[in-house]
DRENPA-3360 file (N, C-alpha, C; in nm, 2 decimals, always signed):
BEGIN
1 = XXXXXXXX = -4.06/+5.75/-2.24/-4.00/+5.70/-2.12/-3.85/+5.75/-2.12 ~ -3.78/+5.75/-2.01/-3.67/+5.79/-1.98/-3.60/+5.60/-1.96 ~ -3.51/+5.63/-2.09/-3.39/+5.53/-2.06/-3.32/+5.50/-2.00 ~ -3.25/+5.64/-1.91/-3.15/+5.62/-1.85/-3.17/+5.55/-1.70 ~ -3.12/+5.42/-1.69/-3.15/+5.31/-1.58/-3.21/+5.28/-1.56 ~ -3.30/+5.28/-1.71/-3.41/+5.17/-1.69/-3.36/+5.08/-1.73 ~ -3.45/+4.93/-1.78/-3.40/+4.82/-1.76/-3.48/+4.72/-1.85 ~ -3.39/+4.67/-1.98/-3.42/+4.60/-2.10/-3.39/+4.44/-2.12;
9 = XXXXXXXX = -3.56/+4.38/-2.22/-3.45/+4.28/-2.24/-3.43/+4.29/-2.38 ~ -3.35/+4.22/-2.44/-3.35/+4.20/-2.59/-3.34/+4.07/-2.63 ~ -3.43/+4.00/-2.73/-3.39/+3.88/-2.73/-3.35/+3.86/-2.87 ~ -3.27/+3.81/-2.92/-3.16/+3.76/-2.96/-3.12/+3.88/-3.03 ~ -3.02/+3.90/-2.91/-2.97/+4.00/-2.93/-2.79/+4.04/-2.94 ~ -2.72/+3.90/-2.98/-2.62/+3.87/-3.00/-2.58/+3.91/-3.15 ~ -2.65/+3.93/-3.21/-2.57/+3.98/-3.34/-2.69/+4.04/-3.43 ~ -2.68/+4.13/-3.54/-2.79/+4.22/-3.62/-2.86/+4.30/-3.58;
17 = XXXXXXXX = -2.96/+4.30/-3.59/-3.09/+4.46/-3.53/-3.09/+4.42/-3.39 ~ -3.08/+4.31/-3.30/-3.07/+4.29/-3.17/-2.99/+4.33/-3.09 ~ -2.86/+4.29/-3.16/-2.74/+4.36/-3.11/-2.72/+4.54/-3.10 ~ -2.78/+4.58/-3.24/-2.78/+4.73/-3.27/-2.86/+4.77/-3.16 ~ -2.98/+4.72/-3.17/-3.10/+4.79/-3.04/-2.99/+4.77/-2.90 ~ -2.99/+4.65/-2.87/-2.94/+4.63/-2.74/-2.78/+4.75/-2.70 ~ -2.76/+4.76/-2.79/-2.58/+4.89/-2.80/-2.64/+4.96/-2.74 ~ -2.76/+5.09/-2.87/-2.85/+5.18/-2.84/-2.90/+5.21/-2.73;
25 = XXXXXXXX = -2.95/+5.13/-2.67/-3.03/+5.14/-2.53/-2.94/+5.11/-2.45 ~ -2.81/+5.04/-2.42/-2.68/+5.10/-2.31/-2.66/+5.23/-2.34 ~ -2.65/+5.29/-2.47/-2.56/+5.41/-2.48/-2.63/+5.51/-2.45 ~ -2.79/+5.50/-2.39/-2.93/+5.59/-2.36/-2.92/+5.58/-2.24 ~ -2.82/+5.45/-2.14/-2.79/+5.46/-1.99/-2.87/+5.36/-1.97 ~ -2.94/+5.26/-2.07/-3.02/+5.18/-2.00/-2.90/+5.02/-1.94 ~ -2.99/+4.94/-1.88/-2.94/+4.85/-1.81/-2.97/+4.76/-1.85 ~ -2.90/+4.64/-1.98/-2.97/+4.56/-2.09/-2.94/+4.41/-2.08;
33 = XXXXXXXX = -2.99/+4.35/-2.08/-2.99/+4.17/-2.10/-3.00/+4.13/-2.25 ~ -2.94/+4.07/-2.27/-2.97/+4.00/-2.41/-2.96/+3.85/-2.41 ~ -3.06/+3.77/-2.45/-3.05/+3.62/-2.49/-3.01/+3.59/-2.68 ~ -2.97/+3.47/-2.65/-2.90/+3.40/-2.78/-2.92/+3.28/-2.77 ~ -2.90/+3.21/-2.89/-2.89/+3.02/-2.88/-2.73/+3.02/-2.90 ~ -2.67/+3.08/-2.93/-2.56/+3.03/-2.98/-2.47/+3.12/-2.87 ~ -2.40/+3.03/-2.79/-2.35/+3.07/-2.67/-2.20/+3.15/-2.69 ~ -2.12/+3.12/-2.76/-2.01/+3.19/-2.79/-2.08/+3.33/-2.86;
41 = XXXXXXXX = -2.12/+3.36/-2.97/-2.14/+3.42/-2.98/-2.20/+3.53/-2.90 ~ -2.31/+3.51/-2.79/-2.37/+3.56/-2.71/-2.25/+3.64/-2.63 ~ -2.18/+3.55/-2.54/-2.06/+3.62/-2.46/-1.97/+3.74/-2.54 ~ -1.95/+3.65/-2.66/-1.87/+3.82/-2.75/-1.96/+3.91/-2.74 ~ -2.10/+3.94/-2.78/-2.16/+4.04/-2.78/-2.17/+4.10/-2.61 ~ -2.21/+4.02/-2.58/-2.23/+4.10/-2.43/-2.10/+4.17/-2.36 ~ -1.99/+4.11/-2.40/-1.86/+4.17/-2.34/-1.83/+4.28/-2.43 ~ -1.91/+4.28/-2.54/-1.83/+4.43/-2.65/-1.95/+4.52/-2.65;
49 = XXXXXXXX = -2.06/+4.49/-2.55/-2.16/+4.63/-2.55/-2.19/+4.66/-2.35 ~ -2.13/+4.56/-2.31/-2.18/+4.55/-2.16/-2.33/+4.52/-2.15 ~ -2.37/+4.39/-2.20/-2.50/+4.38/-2.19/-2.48/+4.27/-2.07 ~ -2.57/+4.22/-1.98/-2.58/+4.11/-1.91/-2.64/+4.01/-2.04 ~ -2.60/+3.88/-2.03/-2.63/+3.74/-2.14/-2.70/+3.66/-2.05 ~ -2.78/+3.61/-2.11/-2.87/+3.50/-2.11/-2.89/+3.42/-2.22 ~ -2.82/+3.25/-2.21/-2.83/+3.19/-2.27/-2.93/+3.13/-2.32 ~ -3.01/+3.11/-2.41/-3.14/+3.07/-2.41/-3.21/+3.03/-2.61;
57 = XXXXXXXX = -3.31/+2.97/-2.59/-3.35/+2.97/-2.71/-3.54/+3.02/-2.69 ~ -3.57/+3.11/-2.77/-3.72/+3.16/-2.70/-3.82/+3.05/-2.69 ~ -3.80/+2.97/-2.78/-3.91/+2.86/-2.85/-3.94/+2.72/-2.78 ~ -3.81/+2.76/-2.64/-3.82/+2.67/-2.47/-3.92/+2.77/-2.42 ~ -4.04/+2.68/-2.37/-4.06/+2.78/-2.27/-3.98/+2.72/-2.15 ~ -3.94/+2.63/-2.13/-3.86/+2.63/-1.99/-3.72/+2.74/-1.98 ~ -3.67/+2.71/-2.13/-3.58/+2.86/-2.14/-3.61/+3.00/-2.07 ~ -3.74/+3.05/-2.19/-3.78/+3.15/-2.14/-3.80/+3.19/-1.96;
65 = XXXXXXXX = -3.92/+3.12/-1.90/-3.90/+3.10/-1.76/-3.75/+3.12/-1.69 ~ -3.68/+3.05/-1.74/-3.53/+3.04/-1.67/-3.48/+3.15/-1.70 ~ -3.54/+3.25/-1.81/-3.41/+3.37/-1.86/-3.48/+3.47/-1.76 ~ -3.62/+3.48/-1.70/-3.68/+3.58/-1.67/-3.63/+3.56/-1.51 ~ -3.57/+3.44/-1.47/-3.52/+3.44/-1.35/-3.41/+3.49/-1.34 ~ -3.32/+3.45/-1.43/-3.19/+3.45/-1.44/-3.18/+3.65/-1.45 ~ -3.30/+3.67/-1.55/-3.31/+3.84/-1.55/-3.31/+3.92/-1.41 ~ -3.42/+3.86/-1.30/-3.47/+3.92/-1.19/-3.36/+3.88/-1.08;
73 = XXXXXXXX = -3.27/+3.80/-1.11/-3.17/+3.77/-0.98/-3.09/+3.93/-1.09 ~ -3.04/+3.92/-1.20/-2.95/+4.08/-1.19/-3.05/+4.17/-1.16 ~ -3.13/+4.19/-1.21/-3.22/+4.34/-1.22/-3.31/+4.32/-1.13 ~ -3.40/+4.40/-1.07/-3.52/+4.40/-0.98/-3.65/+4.41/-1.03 ~ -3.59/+4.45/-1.13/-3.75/+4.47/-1.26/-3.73/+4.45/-1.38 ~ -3.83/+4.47/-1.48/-3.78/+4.49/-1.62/-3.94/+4.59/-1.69 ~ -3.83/+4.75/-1.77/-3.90/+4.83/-1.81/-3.96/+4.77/-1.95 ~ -3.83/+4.72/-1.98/-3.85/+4.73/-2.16/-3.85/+4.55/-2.22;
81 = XXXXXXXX = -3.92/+4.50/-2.25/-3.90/+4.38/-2.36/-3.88/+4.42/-2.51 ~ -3.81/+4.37/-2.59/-3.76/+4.39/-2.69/-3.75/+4.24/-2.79 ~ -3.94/+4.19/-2.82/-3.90/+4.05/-2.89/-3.82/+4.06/-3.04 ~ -3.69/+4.05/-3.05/-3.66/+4.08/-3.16/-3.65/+3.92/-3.26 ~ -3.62/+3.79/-3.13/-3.53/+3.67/-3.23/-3.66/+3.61/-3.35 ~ -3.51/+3.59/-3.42/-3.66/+3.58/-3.52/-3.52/+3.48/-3.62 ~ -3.63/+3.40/-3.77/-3.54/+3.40/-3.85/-3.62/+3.34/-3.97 ~ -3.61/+3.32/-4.10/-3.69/+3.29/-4.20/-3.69/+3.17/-4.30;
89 = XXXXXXXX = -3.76/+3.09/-4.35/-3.75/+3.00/-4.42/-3.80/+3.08/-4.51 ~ -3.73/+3.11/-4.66/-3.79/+3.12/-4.77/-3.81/+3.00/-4.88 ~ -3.92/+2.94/-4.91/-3.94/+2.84/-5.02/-4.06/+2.83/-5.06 ~ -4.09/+2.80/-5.21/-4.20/+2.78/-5.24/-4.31/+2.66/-5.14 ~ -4.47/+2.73/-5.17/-4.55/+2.60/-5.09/-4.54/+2.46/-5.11 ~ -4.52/+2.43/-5.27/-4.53/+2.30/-5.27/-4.41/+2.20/-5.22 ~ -4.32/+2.31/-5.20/-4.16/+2.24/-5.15/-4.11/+2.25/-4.96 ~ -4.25/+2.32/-4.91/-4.24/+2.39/-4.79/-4.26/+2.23/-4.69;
97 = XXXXXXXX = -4.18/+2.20/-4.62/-4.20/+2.09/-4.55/-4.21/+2.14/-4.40 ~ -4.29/+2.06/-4.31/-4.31/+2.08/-4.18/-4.28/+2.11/-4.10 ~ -4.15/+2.04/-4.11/-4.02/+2.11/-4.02/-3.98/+2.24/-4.00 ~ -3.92/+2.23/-4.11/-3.91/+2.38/-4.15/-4.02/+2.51/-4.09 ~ -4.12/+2.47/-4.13/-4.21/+2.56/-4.14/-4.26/+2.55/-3.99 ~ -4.24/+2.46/-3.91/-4.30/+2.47/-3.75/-4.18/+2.56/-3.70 ~ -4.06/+2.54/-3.73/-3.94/+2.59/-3.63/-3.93/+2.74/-3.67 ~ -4.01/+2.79/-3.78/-4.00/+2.94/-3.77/-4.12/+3.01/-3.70;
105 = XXXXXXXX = -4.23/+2.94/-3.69/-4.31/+2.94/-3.60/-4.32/+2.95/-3.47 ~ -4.25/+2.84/-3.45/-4.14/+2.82/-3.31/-4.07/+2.93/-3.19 ~ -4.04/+2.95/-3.33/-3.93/+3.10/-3.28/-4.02/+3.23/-3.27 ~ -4.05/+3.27/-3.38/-4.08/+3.41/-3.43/-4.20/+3.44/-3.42 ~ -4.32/+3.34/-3.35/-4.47/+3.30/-3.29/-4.47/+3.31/-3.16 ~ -4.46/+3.15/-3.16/-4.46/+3.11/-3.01/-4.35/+3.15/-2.86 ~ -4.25/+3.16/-2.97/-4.12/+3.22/-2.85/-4.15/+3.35/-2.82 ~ -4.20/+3.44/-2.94/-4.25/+3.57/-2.92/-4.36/+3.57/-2.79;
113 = XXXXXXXX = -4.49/+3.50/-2.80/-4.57/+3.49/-2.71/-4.54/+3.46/-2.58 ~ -4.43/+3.37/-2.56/-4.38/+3.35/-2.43/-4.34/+3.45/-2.36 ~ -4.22/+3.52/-2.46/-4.13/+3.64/-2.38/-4.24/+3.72/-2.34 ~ -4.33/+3.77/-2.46/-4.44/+3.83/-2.39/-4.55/+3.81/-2.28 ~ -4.61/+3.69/-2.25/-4.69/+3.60/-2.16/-4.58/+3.70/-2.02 ~ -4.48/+3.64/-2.04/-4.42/+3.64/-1.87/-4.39/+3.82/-1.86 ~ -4.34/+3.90/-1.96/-4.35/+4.06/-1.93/-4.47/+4.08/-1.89 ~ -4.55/+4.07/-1.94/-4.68/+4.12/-1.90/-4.75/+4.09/-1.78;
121 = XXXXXXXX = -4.68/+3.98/-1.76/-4.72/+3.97/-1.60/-4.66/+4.04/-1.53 ~ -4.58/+4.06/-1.53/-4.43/+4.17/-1.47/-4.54/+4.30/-1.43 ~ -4.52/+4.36/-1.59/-4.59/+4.50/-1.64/-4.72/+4.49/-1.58 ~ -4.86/+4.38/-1.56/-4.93/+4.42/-1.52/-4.90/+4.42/-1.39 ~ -4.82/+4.39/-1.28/-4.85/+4.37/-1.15/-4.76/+4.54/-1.12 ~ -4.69/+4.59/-1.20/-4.61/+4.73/-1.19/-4.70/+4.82/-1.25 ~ -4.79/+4.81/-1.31/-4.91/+4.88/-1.35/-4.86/+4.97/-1.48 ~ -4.73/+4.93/-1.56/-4.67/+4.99/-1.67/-4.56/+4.90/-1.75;
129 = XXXXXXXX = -4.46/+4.92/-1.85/-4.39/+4.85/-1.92/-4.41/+4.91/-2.07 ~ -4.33/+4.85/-2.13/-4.27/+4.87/-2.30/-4.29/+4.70/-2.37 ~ -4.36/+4.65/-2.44/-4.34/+4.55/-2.56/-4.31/+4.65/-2.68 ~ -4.17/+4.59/-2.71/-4.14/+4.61/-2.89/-4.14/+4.53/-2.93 ~ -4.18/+4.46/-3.08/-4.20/+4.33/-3.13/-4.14/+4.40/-3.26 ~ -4.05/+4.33/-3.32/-3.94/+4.38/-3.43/-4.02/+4.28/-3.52 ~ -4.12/+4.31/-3.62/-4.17/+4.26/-3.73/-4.09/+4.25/-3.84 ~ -4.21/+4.30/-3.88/-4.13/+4.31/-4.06/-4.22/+4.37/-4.18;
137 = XXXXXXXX = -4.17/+4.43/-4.31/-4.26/+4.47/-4.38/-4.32/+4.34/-4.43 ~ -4.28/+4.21/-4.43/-4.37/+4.11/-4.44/-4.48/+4.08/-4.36 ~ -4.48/+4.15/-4.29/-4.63/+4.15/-4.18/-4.74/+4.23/-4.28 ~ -4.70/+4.30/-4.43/-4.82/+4.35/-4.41/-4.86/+4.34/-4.56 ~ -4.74/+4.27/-4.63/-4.82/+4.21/-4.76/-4.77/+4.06/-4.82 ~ -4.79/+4.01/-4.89/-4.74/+3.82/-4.89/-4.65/+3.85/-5.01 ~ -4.59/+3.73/-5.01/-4.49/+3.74/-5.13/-4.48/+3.58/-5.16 ~ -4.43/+3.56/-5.29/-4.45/+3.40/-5.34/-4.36/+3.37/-5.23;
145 = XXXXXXXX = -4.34/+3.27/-5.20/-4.21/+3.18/-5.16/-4.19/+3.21/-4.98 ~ -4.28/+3.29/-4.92/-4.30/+3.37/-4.78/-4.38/+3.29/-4.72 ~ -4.43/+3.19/-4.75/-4.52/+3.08/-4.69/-4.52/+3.09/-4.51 ~ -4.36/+3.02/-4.46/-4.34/+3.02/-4.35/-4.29/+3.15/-4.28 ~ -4.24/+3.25/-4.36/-4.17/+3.39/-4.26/-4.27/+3.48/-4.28 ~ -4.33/+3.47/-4.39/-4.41/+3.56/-4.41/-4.56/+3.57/-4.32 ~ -4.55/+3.43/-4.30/-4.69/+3.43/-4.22/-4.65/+3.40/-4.09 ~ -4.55/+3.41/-4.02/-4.52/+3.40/-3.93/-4.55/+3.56/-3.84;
153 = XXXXXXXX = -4.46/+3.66/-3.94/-4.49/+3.82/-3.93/-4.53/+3.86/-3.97 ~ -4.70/+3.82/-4.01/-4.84/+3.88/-4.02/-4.91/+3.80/-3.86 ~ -4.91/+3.68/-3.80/-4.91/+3.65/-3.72/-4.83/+3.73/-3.58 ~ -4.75/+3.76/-3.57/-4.69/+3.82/-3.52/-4.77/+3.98/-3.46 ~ -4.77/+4.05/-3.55/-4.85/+4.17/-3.58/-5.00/+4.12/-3.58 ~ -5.03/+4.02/-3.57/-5.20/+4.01/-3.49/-5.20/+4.00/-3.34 ~ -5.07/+3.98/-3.30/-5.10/+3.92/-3.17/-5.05/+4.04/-3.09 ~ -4.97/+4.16/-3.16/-4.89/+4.26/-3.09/-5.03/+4.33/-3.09;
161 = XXXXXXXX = -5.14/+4.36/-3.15/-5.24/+4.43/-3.14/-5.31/+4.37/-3.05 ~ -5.34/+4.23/-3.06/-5.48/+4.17/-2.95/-5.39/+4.19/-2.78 ~ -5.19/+4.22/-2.85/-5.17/+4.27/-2.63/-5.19/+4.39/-2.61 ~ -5.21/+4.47/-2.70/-5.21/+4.63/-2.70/-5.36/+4.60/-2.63 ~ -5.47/+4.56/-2.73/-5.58/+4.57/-2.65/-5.63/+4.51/-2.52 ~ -5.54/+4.43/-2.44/-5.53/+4.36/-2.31/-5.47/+4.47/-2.24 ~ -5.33/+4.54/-2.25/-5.29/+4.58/-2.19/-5.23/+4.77/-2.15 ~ -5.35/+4.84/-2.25/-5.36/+4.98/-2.22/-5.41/+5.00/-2.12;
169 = XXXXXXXX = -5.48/+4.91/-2.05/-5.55/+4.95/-1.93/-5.43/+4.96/-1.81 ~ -5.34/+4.85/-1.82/-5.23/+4.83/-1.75/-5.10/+4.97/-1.77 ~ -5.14/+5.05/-1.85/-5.04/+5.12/-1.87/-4.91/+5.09/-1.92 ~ -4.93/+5.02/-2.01/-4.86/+4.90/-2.11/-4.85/+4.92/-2.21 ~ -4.74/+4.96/-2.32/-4.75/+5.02/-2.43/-4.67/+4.89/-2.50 ~ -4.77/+4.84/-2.61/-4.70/+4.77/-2.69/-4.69/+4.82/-2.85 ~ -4.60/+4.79/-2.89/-4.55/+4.87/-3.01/-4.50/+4.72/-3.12 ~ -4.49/+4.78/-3.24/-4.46/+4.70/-3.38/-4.37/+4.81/-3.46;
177 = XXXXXXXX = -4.23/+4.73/-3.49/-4.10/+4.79/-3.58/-4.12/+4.73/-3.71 ~ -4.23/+4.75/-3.80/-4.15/+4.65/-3.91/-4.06/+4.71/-4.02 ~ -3.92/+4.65/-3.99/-3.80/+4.68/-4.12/-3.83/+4.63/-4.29 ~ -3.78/+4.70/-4.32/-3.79/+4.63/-4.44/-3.61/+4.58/-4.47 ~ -3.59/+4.52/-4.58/-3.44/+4.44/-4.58/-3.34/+4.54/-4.55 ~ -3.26/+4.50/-4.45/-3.15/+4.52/-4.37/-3.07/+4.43/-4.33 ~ -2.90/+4.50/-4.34/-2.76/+4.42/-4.42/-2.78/+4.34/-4.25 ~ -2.79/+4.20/-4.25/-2.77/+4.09/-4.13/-2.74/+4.02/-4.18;
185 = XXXXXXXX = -2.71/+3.88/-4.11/-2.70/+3.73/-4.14/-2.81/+3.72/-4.20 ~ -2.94/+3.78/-4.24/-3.06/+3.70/-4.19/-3.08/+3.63/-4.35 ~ -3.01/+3.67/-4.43/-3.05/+3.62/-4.59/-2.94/+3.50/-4.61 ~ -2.85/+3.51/-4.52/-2.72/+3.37/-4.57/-2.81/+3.26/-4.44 ~ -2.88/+3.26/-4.31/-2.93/+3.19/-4.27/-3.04/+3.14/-4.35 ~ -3.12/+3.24/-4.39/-3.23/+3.16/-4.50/-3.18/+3.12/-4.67 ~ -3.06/+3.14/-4.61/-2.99/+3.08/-4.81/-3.05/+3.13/-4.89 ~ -3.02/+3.29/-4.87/-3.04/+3.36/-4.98/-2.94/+3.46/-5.00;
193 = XXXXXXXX = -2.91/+3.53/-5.15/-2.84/+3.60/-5.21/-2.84/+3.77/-5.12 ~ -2.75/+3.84/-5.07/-2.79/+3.99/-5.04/-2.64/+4.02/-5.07 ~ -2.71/+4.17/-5.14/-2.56/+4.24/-5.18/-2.53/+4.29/-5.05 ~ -2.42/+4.24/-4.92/-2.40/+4.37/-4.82/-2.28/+4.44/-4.88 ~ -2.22/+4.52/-4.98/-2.20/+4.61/-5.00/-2.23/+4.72/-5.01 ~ -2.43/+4.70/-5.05/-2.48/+4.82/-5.10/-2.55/+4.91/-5.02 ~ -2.48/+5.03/-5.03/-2.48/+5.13/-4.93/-2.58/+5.21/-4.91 ~ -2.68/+5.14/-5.01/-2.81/+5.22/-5.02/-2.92/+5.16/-4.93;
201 = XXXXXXXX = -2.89/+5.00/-4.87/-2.96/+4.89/-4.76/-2.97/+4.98/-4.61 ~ -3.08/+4.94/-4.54/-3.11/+4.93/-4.47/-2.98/+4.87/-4.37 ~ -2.92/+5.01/-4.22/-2.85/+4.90/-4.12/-2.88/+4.85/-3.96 ~ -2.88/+4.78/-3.93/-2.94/+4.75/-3.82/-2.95/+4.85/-3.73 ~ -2.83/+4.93/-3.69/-2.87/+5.09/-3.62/-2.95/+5.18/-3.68 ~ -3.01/+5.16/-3.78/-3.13/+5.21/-3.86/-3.28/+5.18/-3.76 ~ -3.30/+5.06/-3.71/-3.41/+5.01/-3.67/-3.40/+5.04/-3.57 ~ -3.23/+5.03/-3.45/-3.23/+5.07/-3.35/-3.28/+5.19/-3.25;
209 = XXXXXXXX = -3.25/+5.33/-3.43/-3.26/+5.44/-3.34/-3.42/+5.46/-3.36 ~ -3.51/+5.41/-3.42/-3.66/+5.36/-3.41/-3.68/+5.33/-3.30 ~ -3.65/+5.19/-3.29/-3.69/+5.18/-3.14/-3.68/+5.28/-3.04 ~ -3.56/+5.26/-3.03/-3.54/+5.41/-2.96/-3.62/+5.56/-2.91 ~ -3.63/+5.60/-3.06/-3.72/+5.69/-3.05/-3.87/+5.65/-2.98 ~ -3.90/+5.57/-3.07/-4.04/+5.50/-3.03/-4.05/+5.52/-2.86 ~ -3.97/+5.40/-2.78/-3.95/+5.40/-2.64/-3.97/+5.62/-2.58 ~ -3.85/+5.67/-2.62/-3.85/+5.77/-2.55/-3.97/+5.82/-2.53;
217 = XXXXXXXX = -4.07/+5.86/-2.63/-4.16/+5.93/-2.65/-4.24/+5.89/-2.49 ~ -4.28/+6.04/-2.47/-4.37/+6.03/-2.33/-4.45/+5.94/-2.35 ~ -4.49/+5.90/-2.19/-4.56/+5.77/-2.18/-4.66/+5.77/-2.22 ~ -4.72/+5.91/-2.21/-4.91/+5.97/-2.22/-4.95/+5.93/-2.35 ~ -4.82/+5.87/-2.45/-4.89/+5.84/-2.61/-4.79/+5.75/-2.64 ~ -4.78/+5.67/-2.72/-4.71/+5.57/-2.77/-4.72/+5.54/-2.98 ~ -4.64/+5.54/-3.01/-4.66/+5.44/-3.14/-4.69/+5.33/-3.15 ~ -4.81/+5.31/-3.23/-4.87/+5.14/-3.23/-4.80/+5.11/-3.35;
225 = XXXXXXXX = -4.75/+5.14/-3.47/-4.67/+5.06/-3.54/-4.59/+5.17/-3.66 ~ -4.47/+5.11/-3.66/-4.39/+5.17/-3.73/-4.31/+5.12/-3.85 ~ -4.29/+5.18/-3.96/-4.24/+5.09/-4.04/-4.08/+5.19/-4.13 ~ -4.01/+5.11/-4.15/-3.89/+5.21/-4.18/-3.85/+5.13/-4.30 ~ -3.83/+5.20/-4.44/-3.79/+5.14/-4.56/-3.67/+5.21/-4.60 ~ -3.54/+5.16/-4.66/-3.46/+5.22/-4.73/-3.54/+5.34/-4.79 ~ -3.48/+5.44/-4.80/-3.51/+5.57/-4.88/-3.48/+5.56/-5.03 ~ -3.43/+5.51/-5.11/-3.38/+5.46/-5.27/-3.30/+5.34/-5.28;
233 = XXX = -3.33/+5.21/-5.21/-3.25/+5.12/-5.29/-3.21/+5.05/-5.39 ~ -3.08/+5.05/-5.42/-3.03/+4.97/-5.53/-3.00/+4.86/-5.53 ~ -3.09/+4.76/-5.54/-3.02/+4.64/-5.55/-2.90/+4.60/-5.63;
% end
């Protein structure tokens, strides 16, 4: 597809691989929305890439509904969805409590499904569209203590395939990014240790220009899943 003036959303896309995708795709000429939960932050990002903001949490569907409004009063359509929000509980099973474990589900499941639910009605009635679903290399093997993130994006990557197969008929290309570890908040949110000094990590404009690519590629073929690993990391 051709970027320039088309028309994205990104969801949470206020800081990390969200923010990087969402830059990327202004700097391609596209025309980008981004949602966030965390509202200050959201406005800094949107005023330092020119993205339109929507304040929102995915895991509302009343949210979501209200962002796809709040999207179609700026924009007239929407080319591209971009489910990126996501975030991880890492803990062993026997210590894994319910909470926890529903509210990553929450988000990085069911919020995913929503954004998606409402594009696709979009995309089927335009008879075309873009789903990117920003996985993970946890979508494709388990790890001790991955209970709740880990099966959230193997879940995730079942469901990006069961829209692929709904919606090739529609001229609908849905696609799967899984990163492997890249320098974010996303390891001090799940209270864990990451060297961001090391310059050998994975950086969020790393995934970006994936997407990226991915998107550009003529419409007549698409990438069903992509995965991008540091090339030699040192922990």
């Amino acid at each position: 597809m051709n970027l320039n003036e088309a028309t994205a959303l990104v969801t949470g896309g206020s800081n990390g691989i969200g923010f990087a995708i969402a830059k990327r795709l202004i700097e391609a000429g596209a025309k980008v929305a981004i949602t966030g939960r965390d509202e200050k932050r959201l406005a800094a990002a949107g005023k330092a890439i020119g993205a339109h903001t929507i304040h929102a949490d995915v895991a509302r569907e009343a949210d979501v509904l209200r962002s796809y409004k709040e999207l179609f009063q700026r924009f007239d359509h929407l080319d591209v969805l971009v489910n990126n929000a996501g975030f991880g509980v890492i803990a062993p099973l026997v210590e894994m409590d319910v909470a926890s474990f529903e509210q990553v589900f929450a988000t990085n499941v069911t919020g995913a499904m929503l954004m998606a639910r409402e594009a696709a009605r979009h995309f089927i009635e335009r008879k075309g569209g873009h789903i990117v679903n920003i996985g993970s290399t946890a979508a494709v093997r388990g790890a001790a203590k991955g209970t709740a993130y880990y099966g959230s994006k193997f879940a995730l990557r079942g469901m990006t395939e069961c829209w692929r197969a709904e919606l090739r008929q529609y001229n609908v290309r849905v696609m799967l990014v899984n990163p492997s570890e890249v320098l974010t908040d996303f390891y001090a949110t799940a209270g864990l240790q990451q060297n961001t000094n090391n310059p050998t990590k994975l950086h969020g404009d790393d995934i970006a220009y994936a997407v990226q690519s991915a998107l550009e590629m003529d419409d007549r073929g698409f990438i069903t899943e992509l995965t991008v690993f540091a090339t030699n990391p040192k922990d």
